[in-house]
C-alpha positions in Angstrom: -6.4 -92.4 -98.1 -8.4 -90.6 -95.2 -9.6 -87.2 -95.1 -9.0 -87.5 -91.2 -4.8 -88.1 -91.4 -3.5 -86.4 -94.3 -3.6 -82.5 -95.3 -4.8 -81.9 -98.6 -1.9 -80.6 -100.4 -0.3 -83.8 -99.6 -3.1 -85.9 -100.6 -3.8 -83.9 -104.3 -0.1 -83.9 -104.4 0.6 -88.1 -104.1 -3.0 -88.8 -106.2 -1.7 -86.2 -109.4 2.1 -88.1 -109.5 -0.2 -91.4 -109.0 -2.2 -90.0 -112.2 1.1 -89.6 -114.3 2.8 -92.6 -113.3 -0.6 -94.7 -114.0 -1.4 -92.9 -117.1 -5.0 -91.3 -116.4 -5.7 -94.9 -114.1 -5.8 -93.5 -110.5 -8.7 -94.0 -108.2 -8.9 -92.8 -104.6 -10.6 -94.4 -102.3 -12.0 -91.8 -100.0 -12.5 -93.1 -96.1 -13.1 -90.6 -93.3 -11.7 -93.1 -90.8 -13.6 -94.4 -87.6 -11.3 -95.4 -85.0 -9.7 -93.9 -82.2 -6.6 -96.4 -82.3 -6.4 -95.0 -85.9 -6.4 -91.4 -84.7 -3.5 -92.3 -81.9 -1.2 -93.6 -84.7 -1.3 -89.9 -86.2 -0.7 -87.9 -83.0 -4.4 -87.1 -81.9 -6.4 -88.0 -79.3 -9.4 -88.7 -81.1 -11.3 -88.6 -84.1 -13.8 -86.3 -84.6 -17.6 -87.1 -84.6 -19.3 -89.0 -87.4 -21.0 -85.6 -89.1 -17.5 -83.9 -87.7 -15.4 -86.0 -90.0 -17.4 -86.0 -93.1 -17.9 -82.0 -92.8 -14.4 -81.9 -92.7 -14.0 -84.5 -95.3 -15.7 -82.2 -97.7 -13.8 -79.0 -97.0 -10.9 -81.9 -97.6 -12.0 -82.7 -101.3 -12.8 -78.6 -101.8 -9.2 -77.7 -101.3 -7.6 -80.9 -103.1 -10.3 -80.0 -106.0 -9.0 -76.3 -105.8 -5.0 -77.5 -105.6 -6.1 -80.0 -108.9 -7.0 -77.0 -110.5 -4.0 -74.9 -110.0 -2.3 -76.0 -113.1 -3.6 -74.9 -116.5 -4.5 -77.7 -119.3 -1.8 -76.0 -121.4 0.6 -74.6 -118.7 3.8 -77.1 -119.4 5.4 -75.4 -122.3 8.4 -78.2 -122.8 10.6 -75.9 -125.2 13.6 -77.0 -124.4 15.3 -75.4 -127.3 14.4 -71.8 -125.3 14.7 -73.3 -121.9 10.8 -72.6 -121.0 9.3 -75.1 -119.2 6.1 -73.5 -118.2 4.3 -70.7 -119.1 4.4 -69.2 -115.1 0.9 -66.9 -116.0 -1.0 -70.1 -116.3 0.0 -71.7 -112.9 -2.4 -70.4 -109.9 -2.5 -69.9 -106.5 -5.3 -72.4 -104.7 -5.9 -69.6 -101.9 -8.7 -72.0 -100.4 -9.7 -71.3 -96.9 -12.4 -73.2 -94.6 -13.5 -73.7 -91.3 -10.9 -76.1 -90.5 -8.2 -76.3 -93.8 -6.1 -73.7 -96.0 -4.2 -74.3 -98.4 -2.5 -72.0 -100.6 -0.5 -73.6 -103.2 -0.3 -73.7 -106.1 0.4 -77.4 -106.6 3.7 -78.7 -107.3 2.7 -81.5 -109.9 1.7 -80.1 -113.3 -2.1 -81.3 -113.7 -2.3 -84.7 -114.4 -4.3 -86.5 -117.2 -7.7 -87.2 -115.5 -6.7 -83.7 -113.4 -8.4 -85.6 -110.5 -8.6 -89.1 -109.8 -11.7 -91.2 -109.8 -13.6 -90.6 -106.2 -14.6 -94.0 -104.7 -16.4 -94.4 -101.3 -17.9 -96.7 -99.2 -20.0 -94.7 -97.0 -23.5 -95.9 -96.4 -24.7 -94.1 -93.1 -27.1 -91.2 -93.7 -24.1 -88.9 -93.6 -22.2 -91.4 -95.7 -24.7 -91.2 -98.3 -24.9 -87.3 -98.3 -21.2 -87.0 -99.0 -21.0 -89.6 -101.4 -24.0 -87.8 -103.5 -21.4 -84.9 -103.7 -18.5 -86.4 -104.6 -18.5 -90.3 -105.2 -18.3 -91.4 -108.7 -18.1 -94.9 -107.5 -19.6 -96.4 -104.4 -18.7 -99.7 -102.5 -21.9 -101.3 -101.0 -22.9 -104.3 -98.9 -26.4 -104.9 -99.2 -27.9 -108.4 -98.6 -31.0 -108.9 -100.9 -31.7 -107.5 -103.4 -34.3 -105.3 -102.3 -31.6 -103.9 -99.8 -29.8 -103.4 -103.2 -32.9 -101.6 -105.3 -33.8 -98.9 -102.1 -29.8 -98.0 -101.5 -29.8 -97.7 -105.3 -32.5 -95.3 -105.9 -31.5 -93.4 -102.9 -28.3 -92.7 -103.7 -29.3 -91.6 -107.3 -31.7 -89.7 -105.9 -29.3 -87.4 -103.8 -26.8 -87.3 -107.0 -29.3 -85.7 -109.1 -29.7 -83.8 -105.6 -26.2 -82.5 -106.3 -26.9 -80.7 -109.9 -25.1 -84.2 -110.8 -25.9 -87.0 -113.8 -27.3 -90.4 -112.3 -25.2 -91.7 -114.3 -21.9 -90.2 -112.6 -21.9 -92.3 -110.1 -22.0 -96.0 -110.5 -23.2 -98.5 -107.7 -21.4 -101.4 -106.7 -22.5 -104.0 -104.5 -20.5 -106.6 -103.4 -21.0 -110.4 -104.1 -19.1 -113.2 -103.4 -19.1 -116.2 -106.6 -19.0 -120.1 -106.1 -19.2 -121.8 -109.8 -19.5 -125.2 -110.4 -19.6 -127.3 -113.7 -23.0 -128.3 -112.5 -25.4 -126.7 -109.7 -24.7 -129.8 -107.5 -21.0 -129.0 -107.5 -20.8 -125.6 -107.2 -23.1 -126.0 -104.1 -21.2 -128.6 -102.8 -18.2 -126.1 -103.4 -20.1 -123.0 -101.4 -20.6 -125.8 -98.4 -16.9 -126.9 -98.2 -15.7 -122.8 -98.5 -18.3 -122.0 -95.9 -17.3 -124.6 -93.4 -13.6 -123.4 -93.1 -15.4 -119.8 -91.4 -14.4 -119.1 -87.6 -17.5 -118.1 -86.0 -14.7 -116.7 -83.1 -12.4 -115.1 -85.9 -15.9 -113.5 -87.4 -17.4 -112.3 -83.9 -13.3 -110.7 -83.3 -13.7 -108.8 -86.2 -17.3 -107.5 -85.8 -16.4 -106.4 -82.3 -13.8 -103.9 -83.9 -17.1 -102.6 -86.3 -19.4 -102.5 -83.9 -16.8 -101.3 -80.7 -17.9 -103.6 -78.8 -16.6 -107.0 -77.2 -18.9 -109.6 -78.2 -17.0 -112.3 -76.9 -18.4 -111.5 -73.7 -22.1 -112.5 -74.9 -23.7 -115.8 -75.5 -23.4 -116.9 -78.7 -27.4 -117.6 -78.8 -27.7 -113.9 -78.6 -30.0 -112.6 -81.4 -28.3 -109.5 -83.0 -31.8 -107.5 -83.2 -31.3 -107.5 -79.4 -28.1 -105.7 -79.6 -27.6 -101.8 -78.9 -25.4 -100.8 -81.8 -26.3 -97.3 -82.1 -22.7 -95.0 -82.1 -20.5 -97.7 -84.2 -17.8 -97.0 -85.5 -19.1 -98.2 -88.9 -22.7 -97.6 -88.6 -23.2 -98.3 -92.2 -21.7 -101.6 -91.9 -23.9 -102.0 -88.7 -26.9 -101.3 -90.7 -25.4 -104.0 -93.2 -25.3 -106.6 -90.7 -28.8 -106.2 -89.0 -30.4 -106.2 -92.5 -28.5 -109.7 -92.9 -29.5 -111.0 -89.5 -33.1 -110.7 -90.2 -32.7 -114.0 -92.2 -33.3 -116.8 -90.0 -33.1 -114.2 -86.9 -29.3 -114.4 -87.1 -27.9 -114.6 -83.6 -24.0 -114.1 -82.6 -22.8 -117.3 -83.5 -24.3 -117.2 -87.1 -23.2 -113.8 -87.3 -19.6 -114.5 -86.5 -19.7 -117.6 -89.1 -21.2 -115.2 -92.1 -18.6 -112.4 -91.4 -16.0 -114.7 -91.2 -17.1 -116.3 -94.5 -17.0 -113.3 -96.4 -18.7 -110.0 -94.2 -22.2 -110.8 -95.2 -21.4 -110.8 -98.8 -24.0 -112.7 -100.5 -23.2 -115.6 -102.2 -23.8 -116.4 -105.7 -23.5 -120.3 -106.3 -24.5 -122.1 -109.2 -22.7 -122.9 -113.3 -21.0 -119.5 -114.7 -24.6 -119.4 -117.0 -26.5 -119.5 -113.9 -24.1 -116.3 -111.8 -24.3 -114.4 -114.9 -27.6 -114.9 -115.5 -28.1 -113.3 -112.1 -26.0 -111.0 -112.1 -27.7 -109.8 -115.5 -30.6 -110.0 -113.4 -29.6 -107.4 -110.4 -28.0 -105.1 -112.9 -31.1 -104.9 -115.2 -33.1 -104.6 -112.4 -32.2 -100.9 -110.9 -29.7 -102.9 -108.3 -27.0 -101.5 -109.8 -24.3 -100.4 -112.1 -21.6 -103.3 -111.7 -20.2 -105.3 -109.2 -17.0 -105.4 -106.5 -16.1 -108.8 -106.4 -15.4 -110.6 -103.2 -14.7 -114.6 -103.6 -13.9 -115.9 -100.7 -11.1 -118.0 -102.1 -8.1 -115.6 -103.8 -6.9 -115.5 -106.1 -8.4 -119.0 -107.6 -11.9 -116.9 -107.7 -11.0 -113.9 -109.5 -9.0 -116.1 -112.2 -11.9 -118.5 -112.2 -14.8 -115.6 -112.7 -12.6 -114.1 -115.3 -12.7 -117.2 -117.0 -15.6 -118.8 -116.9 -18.4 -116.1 -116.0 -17.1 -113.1 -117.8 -17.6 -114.8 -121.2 -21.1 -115.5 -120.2 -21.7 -111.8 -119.7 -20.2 -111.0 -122.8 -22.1 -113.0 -124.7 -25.5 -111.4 -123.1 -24.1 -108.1 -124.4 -23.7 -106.6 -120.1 -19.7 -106.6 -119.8 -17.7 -104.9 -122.7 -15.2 -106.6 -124.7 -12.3 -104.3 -125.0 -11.7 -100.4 -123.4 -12.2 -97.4 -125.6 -10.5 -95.1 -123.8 -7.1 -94.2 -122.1 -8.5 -93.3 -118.4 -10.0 -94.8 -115.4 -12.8 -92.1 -115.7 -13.4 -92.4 -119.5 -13.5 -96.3 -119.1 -16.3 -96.0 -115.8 -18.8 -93.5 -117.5 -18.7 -95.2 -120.8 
C-alpha cells in the first residue's frame, strides 16, 4: 500500500482489520510509489520528489504508528452480561500533526494482535536505505553477486543499529531465482530451456517503464554503462541493473533477455543438495537473513523448492521445521 495514495487513518485502519482477520499474520508492504501515471490515477498531477516522498513516507508510518496506538492492550472489556464493551478511559486520541499529515483519531479498530503489522520494503536508493533503517523489519533486495549481497547487507545493518534498533530486527532478503535438476546436467539443461523462452523486446518494454525511458528507440548493441539513468523512477533497481551489466559488459539486448527472464534475479541451478548447499552458503556468509523466492516458472517452482530443497535445508539445521509462535512477527525474529 503506498504512502503517496492513501491517508494514514485509512491505511492503519485496513492493515489492523487485516491483523484480526489473519490472526497476528499481516505484513505491509511499504512502497512510496514512483510514477507519474500512478499519481494521475489518484487525482494529482504528480508525485512528489524522491527525498519528497520518503519524507512524507515517514511522517506516514508516524501517524499510522500513533493511530496503532490508540487503543489500550486491555481496552475491549466484552461484558456482555453489563453491556460494557470498552472501557472508554483507555481509548486515546492520536492528535499527530506534521508537516504535511494530521490525524486525530482515535482508531476505529480495537488494537489488533501484532498492534502493527510487519513493515516490509524494497527500497534500495540511498534514501531507500535510510527509511528502511527506520522502519523495515524486512527488506526485498536485488543484488547480483554475492558481494553486491555482503556490502547492501552490512550497510543496511549498519544504519539499523543507526536507528537505536537490534540488527537483528530487520531481516535481509535477496532475491534468487531456483532451477533443480536430478543431476547438474539436467537442471542446467532445465535453466537453458526456461531462459530461452525470455523476450529480449518484452524485457527492454519493461525496463523502459524503470528507467523512464524508451529504449526501443536505441540499438540493441548499446552497452548499458553508456546509458544516462540518473533521475529513474526506480533508481535502486537502476543501480540493480548496472551492477548486473557489468558481467560480460551487458548491452540492451542482453539486458532486455535477463529482465525478461526473471529481472536480474540470479539464478541458482544445480540438484536441491547443490541450491541448498548455496544458499547455506550466502546465508552463513553475512549475505543475508533468508531469501524471497522468484522461479521463473509458477507455481511448478515454489511446489518443487518446497519439495525437494527445503528438506535439504532442514537437514543442514538453516530452515526451521515447524512455527513456535502465533504471529508473523514472532515467527520472523525467532
Amino acid at each position: 500500500m503506498s504512502t503517496s495514495m492513501y491517508p494514514p487513518f485509512h491505511i492503519a485502519r485496513a492493515f489492523a482489520t487485516l491483523d484480526h482477520i489473519s490472526q497476528g499474520r499481516a505484513g505491509w508492504n511499504i512502497v512510496t510509489s514512483a510514477m507519474t501515471a500512478e499519481a494521475q490515477n489518484y487525482g494529482l498531477e504528480k508525485l512528489m520528489d524522491k527525498d519528497a516522498r520518503y519524507d512524507y513516507a515517514d511522517e506516514v508510518l508516524e501517524a499510522c504508528d500513533r493511530l496503532w496506538e490508540t487503543w489500550d492492550k486491555d481496552a475491549v472489556i466484552g461484558d456482555r452480561e453489563n453491556n460494557v464493551y470498552v472501557d472508554g478511559s483507555k481509548v486515546h486520541y492520536a492528535n499527530y500533526q506534521g508537516r504535511w499529515l494530521s490525524t486525530r483519531g482515535p482508531l476505529t479498530t480495537p488494537r489488533s494482535p501484532q498492534t502493527r503489522p510487519v513493515m516490509l520494503q524494497a527500497g534500495s536508493s540511498t534514501r531507500g536505505r535510510a527509511f528502511a533503517g527506520r522502519w523495515a523489519e524486512a527488506i526485498f533486495t536485488l543484488q547480483n553477486k554475492k558481494s553486491d549481497m555482503q556490502t547492501f547487507y552490512a550497510d543496511i545493518k549498519r544504519q539499523v543499529i543507526d536507528n537505536g534498533r537490534r540488527p537483528e530486527e530487520c531481516a535481509i532478503l535477496p532475491a534468487v531465482d531456483v532451477v533443480i535438476g536430478d543431476t547438474s546436467a539436467i537442471a542446467k539443461e532445465r535453466a537453458e530451456e526456461i531462459n530461452s523462452f525470455a523476450s529480449p523486446t518484452l524485457g527492454l518494454a519493461e525496463l523502459s517503464n524503470v528507467v523512464g525511458l524508451d529504449l526501443s528507440a536505441l540499438p540493441l548493441d548499446t552497452p548499458i554503462a553508456d546509458l544516462e539513468m540518473e533521475g529513474a523512477p526506480y533508481q535502486g533497481i537502476v543501480d540493480s541493473i548496472r551492477q548486473g551489466s557489468k558481467v560480460g559488459n551487458l548491452t540492451l539486448r542482453g539486458a532486455g533477455k535477463a529482465w525478461a527472464r526473471n529481472q536480474m534475479t540470479p539464478q541458482l541451478v544445480g540438484t536441491a543438495d547443490m541450491v541448498a548447499e548455496h544458499m547455506q552458503d550466502l546465508y552463513e556468509s553475512g549475505c543475508c537473513d533468508g531469501f524471497m523466492l522468484c522461479p521463473s516458472l509458477s507455481p511448478g517452482g515454489y511446489i518443487e523448492f518446497v519439495e525437494k530443497v527445503v528438506p535439504e535445508l532442514q537437514t543442514r539445521k538453516v530452515f526451521r521445521i515447524d512455527y513456535k509462535h502465533a504471529t508473523f512477527r514472532e515467527n520472523l525474529q525467532d
